[in-house]
N, C-alpha and C positions, 0 to 999 in steps of 0.2 A: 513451645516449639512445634509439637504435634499440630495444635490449633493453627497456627499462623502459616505454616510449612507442607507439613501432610498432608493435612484435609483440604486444601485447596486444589496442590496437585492430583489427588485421588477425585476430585470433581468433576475438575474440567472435562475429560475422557465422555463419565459421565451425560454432564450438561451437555456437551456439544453432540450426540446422536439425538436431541429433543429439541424442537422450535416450541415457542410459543403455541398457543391456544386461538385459531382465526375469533372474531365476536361472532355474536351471534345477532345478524340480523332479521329483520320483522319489515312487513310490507304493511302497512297502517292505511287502511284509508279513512277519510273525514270526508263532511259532509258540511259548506258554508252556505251560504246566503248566494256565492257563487258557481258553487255548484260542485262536485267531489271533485277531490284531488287523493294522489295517492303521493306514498312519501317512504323513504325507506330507513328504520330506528335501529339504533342498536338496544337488544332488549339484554339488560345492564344484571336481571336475576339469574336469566338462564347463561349469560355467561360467565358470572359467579358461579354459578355450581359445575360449570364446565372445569374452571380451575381449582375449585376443590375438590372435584372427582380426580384429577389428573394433575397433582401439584406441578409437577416437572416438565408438562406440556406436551405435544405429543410427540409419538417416535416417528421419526424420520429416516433413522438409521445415517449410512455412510454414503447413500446417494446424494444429499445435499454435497456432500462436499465433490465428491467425482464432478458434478456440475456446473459447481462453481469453478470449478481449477482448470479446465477445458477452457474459459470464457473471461481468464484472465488478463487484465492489462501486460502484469506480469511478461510474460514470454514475450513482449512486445519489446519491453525496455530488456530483456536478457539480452534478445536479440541484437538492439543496439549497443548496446555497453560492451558486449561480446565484441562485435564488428572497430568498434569506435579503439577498443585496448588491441585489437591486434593488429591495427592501423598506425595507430597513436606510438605506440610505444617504440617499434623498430624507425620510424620517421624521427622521432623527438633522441633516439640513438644517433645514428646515423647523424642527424643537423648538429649533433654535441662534439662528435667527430670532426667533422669537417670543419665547424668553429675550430675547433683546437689545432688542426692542421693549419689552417688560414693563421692561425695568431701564431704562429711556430715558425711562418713562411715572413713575418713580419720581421723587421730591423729591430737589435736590441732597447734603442732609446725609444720604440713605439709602443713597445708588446703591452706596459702598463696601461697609457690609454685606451688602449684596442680593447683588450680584456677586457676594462672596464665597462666599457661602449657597447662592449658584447653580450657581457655579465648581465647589464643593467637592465634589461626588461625581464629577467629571469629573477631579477631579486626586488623587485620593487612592487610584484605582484604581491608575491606573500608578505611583504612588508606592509603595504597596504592591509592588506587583509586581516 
């Protein structure tokens, strides 16, 4: 339980103020038949010893996140879903109301069909679904 439970949560906190290690790259130039080119490598030793000097990778701290969370989609869709439920909700009242008054204001031998007439795109969606 410890393994599988504690140490993971006690991690995260951890891991998350460290990114990764950038590579390490190198400007190479050669010399062909055509004449120098240059070219840009990742040199594979000195970034090895980058990450064994630094298992965890480097500190970043808690500025990564402040600037990720400013530059969220996030508050985009709050914003709609916010707007959309306090729209949504008092309107989809309100029309359940009125259905019901209107099927009330109907003649006894009608009110079954009506209902149903009324009912039926309200129940066939999640039937479908």
């Amino acid at each position: 339980m410890l393994l599988f439970i504690a140490l993971p949560i006690a991690s995260v906190p951890i891991q998350s103020v460290y990114a990764p290690h950038e590579q390490v790259l190198v400007e190479v130039e050669s010399c062909s038949i055509f004449g120098w080119t240059r070219s840009t490598v990742i040199d594979q030793e000195a970034t090895r010893a980058r990450r064994e000097a630094a298992p965890l990778g480097r500190f970043v701290g808690l500025g990564a996140f402040r600037q990720r969370l400013q530059n969220l989609p996030f508050y985009g869709a709050l914003t709609f879903t916010s707007t959309y439920t306090a729209l949504v909700t008092p309107l989809s009242i309100l029309l359940g109301f009125l259905i019901a008054l209107a099927v009330d204001a109907v003649p006894r031998i009608l009110r079954g069909p009506t209902i149903f007439v009324s009912l039926l795109p309200m129940i066939v969606t999640p039937l479908v679904g």
